[in-house]
N, C-alpha and C positions, 0 to 999 in steps of 0.2 A: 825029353829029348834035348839034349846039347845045342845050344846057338853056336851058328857058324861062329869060325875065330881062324882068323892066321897070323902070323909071325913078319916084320917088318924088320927089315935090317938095316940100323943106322948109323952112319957114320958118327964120326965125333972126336973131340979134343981126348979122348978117353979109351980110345978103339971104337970096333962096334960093339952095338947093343942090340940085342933083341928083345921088340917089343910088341907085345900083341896089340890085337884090334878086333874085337867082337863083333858081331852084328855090320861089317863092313859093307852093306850091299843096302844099311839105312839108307834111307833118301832123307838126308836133312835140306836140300830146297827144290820142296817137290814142283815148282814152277820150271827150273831147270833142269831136274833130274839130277842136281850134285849128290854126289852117296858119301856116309865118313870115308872110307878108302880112299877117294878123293881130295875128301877135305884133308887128309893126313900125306897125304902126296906134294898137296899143293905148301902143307907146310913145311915139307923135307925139301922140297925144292927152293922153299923162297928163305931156310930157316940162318943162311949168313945173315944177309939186310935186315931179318925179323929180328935176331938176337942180340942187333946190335942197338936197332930201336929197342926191342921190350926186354931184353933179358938183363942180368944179373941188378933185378931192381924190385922191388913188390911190384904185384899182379895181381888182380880178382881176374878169376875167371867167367865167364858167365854162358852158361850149359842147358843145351835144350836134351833133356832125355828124347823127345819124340825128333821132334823135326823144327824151324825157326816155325812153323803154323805154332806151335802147342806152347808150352808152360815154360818157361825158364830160371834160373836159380844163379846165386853168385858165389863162389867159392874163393873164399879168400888164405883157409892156411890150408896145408895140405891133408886130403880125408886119410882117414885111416888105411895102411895097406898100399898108400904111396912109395913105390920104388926110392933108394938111396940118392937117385940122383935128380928126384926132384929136392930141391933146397929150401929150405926158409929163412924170415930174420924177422926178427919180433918190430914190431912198428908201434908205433903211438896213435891213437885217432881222436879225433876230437876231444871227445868224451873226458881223452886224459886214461883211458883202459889202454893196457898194451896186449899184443897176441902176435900169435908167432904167421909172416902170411906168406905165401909162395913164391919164390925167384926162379927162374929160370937160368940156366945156366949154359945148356948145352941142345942139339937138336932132338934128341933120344925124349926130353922133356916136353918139346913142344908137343913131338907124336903122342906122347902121353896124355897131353891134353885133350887131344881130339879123339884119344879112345875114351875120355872121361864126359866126352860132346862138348867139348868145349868150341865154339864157333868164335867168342867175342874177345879178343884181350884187351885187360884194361890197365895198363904199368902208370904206376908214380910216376913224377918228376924227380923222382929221388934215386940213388943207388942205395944196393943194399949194403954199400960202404959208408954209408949216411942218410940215413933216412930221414932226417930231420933239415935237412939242405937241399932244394932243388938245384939239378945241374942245368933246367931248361924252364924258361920263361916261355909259358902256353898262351894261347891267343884264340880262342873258338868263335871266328866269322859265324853268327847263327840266323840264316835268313828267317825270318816273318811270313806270316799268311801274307800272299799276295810278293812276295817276292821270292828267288832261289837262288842257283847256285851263279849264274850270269851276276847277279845283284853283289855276292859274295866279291867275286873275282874283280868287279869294278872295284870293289870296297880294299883289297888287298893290298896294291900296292904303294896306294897311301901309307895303309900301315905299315909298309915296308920302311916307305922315305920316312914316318915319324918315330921308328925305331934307330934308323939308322943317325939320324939327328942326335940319339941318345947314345951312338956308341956301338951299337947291337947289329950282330948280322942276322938276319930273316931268312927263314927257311920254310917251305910253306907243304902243305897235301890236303888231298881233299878227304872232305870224314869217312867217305864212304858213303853219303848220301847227300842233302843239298848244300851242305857248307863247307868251310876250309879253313884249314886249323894252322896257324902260323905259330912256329918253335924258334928262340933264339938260344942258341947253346949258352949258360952262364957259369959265371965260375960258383961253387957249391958254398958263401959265405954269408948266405942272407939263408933266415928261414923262412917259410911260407908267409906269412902274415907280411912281410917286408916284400918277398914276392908278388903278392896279392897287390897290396899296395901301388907298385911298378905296372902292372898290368893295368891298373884302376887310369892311374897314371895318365899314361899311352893310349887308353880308351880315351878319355877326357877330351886329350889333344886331339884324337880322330874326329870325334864328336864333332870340335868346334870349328874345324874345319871343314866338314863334309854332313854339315848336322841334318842335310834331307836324308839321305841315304842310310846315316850312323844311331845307334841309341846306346846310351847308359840304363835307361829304365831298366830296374828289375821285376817292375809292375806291369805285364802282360797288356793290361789295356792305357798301357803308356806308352808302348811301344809302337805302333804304328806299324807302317810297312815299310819298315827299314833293316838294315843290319844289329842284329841285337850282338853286343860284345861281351861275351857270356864270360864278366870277371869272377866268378866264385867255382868256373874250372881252375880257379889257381889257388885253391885252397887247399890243405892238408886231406891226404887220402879221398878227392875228385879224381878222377880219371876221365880222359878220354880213348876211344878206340886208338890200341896202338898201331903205327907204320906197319902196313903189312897186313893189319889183322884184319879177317872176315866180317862181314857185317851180317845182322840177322834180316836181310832186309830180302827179298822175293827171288832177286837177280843174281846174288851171288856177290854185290859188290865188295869192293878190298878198300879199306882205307890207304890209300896211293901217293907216295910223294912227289913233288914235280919240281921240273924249274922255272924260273921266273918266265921263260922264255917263252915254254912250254905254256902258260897258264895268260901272255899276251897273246898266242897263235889261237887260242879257243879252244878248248879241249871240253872235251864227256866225260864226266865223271864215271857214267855208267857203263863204257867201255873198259873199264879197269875193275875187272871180276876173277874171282876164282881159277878161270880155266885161262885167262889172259894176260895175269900176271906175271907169271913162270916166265913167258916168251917177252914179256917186254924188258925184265930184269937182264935178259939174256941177250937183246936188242941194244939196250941203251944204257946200262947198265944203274948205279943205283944213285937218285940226285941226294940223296943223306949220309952220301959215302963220309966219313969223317965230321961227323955233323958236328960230336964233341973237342974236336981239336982246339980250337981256337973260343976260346970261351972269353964272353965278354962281361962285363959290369953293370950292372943297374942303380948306379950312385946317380946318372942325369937324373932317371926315373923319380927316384925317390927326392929328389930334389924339387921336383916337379910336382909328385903330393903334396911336399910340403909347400909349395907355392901354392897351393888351390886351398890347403887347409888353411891358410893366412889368409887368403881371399874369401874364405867362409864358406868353403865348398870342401863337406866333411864324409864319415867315413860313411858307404854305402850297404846295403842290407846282406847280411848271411840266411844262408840257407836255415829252413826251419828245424832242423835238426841241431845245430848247432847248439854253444852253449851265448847265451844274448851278450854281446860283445861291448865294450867302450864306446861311445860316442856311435853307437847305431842308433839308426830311424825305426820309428816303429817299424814290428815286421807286422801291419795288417794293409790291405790293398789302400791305397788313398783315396778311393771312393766311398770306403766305410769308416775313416778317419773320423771319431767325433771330437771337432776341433777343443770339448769342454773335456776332453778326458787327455787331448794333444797339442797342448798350447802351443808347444814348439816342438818341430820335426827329431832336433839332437836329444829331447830331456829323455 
């Protein structure tokens, strides 16, 4: 027997498109009852502000066949049988492997996603006019056991004033869950590693100012109960949820952008879901309107590394995937450091 299917009609830079949707009556979060139908609704309505955060830039997607309870997977170039107007553009990854991964371009795309179950988008910092240049300096506030999103938003606006010190304007959302993710538009002339560096930076400076609350630790049980500054989101092909995008999380929540205003007055993260988005977009309209207009520099930043690596304050741990880096610290926990095998943190 044939699974239900119908036909969605999408607007677009291109005319419309018609685009199916199988099985639309899933319940992908069965705490609320959202169905894909839904979730493909809720991305045609919110897909201007979404495309302008996530579109024409690499994208993993990441797809729960069942529902966010069950199994999930990451799709990074386009599967086989992909329509003409999903796009791609070969990227570099770590590794130094290049492949071809998926852009977004238009909203006929995004509903495609979510007939593929795509609930999570996860876009570069890069466009797909350069992949290898971030346009946007990431900043992931990540609360700790024993602290949340209250802990975050104190943590914020510091980082607001110690970017702005540097040049940079701050733009901030919440992840979709307890923390808040702070973007400063940059101009596309540093590569990630330089990027990296800039975040490293600006973490430092928070740090040492507000070091009850702040952490550089990469080491879990160094970090306390504080705001951990999750600097290796700023690395080549990390991702965070993009603006707009659904989270896999019980309630439906949307990763949400706000204004400073908005995030001094107190706000719920977890009022900013699926079925509540639409209407506030239509409300208030969008705080990321023009996010890339005005792009700034990261020359303080990287000056400011380099002040800390003269002061002997050097380069900090990569992700275990990576390939082991210049002047990194071992990557094992410093509890099992055996000082005869680690004489010194940089060798």
């Amino acid at each position: 027997m044939a699974s239900e299917r119908i036909t969605l009609t999408v607007p677009g830079p291109h005319g419309e498109r018609e685009v199916g949707l199988s099985n639309p009556n899933r319940v992908l979060w069965p705490a609320v009852g959202i169905t894909k139908h839904e979730l493909a609704e809720y991305l045609l309505a919110v897909s201007g502000p979404f495309l302008a955060a996530n579109g024409d830039r690499p994208v993993s997607l990441e797809r729960f066949p069942d529902s966010v309870e069950g199994e999930r997977f990451y799709s990074k170039n386009p599967p086989k049988g992909a329509p003409a107007f999903v796009e791609a553009v070969t990227v570099r990854y770590n590794s130094g492997r290049r492949h071809p991964q998926i852009v977004l371009t238009e909203p006929a795309a995004a509903v495609w996603a979510a007939q593929m179950n795509t609930i999570v988008f996860h876009p570069w910092a890069s466009l797909a006019s350069d992949t290898d240049n971030p346009v946007e300096l990431r900043i992931d506030l990540d609360p700790q056991p024993g602290t949340d999103f209250t802990d975050a938003a104190a943590v914020a606006p510091a980082l607001r004033d110690v970017l702005a010190e540097a040049g940079l304007t701050a733009f901030l959302k919440t992840s979709g869950n307890r923390g808040i993710h702070v973007f400063c538009p940059i101009e596309p002339v540093w590569e990630f590693l330089d990027v990296r560096h800039a975040v490293i930076a600006a973490g430092r400076e928070l740090e040492r100012r507000m070091p009850e609350r702040v952490t550089m630790n990469w080491w879990k049980e160094e970090r306390g109960e504080r705001i951990f500054i999750d600097f290796n989101q700023a690395n080549r092909d990390r991702t965070m949820a993009g603006a707009y995008s659904p989270r896999a999380l019980p309630t439906a929540t949307v990763s949400t952008p706000l204004t400073w205003d908005e995030l001094d007055a107190g706000v719920d993260p977890g009022a900013f879901t699926v079925r509540t988005v639409p209407q506030r977009l239509a409300d208030t309209g969008d705080p990321w309107a023009g996010l890339l207009d005005e792009p700034g520099r990261i020359d303080t930043l990287l000056e400011w590394w380099q002040r800390d690596l003269d002061a002997g304050l050097g380069e900090l741990p990569f992700p275990p995937d990576f390939p082991k880096m210049p002047g990194e610290p071992p990557r094992v926990q410093p509890s099992r450091i055996n000082p005869d095998n680690w004489p010194k943190a940089d060798e």
